[in-house]
N, C-alpha and C positions, 0 to 999 in steps of 0.2 A: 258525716255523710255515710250512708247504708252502703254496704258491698253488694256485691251481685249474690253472695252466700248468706246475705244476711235477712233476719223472717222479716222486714221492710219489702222484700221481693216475693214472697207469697201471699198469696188471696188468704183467704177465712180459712182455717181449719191446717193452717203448714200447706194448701197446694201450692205446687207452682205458678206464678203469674204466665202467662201465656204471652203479653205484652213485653215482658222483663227476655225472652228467649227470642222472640222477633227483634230485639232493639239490637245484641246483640249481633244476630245474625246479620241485621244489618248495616251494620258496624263493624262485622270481619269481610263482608261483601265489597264494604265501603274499601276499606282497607287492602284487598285484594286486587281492588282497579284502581287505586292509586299506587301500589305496585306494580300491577301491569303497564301503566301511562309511564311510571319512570321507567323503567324496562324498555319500553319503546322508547322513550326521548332516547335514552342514552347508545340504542342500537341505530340508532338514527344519527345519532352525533357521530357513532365511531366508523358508520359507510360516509358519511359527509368526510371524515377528518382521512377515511384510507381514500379516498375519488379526490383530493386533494393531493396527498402526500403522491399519488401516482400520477396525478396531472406533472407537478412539481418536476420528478423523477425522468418524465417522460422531455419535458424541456431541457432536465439537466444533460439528460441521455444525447439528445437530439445535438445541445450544443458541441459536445465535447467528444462524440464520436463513439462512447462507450459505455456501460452500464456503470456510472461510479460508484457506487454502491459495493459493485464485487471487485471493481478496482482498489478502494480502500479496505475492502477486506483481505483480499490476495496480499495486499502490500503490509497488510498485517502480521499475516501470519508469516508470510518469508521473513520480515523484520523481527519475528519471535524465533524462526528457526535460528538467524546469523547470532543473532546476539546470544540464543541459548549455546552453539556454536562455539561460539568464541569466547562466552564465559568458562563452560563446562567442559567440552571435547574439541580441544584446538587442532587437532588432525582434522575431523567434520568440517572446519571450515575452511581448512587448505581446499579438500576436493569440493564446497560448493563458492569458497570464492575465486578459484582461478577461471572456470570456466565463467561466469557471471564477469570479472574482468576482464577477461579474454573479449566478451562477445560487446562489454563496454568500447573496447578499442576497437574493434571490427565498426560498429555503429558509428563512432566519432570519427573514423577513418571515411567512411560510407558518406557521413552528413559533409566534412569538411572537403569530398572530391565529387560534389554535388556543388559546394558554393564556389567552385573551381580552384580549388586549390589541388596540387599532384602530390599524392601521400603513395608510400607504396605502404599496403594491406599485410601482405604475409609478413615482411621483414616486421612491420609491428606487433605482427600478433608473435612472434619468435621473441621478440625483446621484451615482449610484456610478460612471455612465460619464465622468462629468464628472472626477470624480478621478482615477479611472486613468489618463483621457486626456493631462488637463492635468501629470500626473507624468513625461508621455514627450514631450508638445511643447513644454511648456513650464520655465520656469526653476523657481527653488526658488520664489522668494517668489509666482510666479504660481500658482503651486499650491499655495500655502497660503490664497492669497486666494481661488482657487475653492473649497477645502473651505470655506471658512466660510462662502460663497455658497453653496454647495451644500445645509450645515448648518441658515444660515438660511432657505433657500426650502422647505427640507422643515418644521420645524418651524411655518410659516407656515402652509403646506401644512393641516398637520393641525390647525391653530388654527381657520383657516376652515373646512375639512370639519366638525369640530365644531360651531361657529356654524351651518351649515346644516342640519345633522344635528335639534338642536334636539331631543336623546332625554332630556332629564334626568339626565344622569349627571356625578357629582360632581364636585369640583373637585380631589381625589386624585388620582380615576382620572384627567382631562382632563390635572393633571399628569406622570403617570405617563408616558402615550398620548408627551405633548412631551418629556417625558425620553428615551424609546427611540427618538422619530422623530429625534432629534439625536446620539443614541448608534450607533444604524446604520450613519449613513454614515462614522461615524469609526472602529469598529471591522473590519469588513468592507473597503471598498476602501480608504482612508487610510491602514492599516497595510499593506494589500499593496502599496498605489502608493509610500508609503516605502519600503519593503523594496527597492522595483524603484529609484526615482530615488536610494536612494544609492550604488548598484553602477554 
């Protein structure tokens, strides 16, 4: 089969065919709007596939109260600072986990005296710094002896508030009340200042 360079493509005499340079031409023409047609299909596709993804977004949004999207990415990247934190510069994560603990207890304190429960606030967030603290200056066993100090001044705590309180309320509920004020500080900073003093 003759090339386009080959004398099968010239008239009499070596000209150029005139027919051979139109076929060509329209055959790169051809070639040019069937790259332009794909080109548009696929900018076509990708406002179809982003008018979706943003429909989507928009219901996730709408469900859940929040952009999730920069929720999972915040929650990212604080999850790359702690653990860089507490692999690499374990002081770095004394000052960002005490306060993120602290404001964990404050919330759990917040939520659990919303479902009526009587937590007192300050005394937990005092016992929660106590533990954190004592998990980074101090040894194992001294930080086991502050949580339980810590444990018992809360529950103490809410034993007397009660006593002064003097509202009539039963002796369930008042146990309940010394159940969670001693449940708090073990679940909230305890487990995080473990987490921290065995690294």
């Amino acid at each position: 089969m003759p090339t386009t360079d080959s004398p099968g493509d010239a008239g009499l005499g070596g000209a150029p065919d005139p027919g051979g340079d139109r076929a060509r031409s329209a055959s790169s023409a051809s070639f040019q709007a069937h790259v332009r047609a794909a080109r548009t299909e696929i900018e076509h596709q990708m406002d179809r596939a982003r008018a979706d993804f943003e429909e989507v977004t928009d219901r996730i949004n709408a469900r859940t109260g929040r952009n999730l999207l920069m929720a999972i990415l915040i929650g990212l990247a604080v999850g790359a600072v702690v653990l860089g934190s507490l692999l690499f510069i374990k002081w770095l994560f004394l000052v960002f986990a005490v306060p993120v603990c602290l404001l964990g207890v404050f919330e759990f304190s917040r939520a659990l005296q919303t479902a009526g429960r009587r937590v007192d606030v300050w005394p937990q967030i005092v016992a929660g710094a106590v533990i954190m603290l004592s998990a980074f200056f101090a040894g194992h066993l001294t930080h086991w002896a502050l949580t339980f100090g810590a444990v018992t001044a809360v529950i103490v705590w809410r034993l007397l508030a009660q006593m002064v309180a003097r509202d009539g309320r039963r002796y369930g509920e008042v146990l309940g009340d010394v159940l969670i004020a001693g449940f708090l500080p073990l679940y909230v900073p305890f487990l995080a200042s473990t987490g921290y003093s065995a690294c």
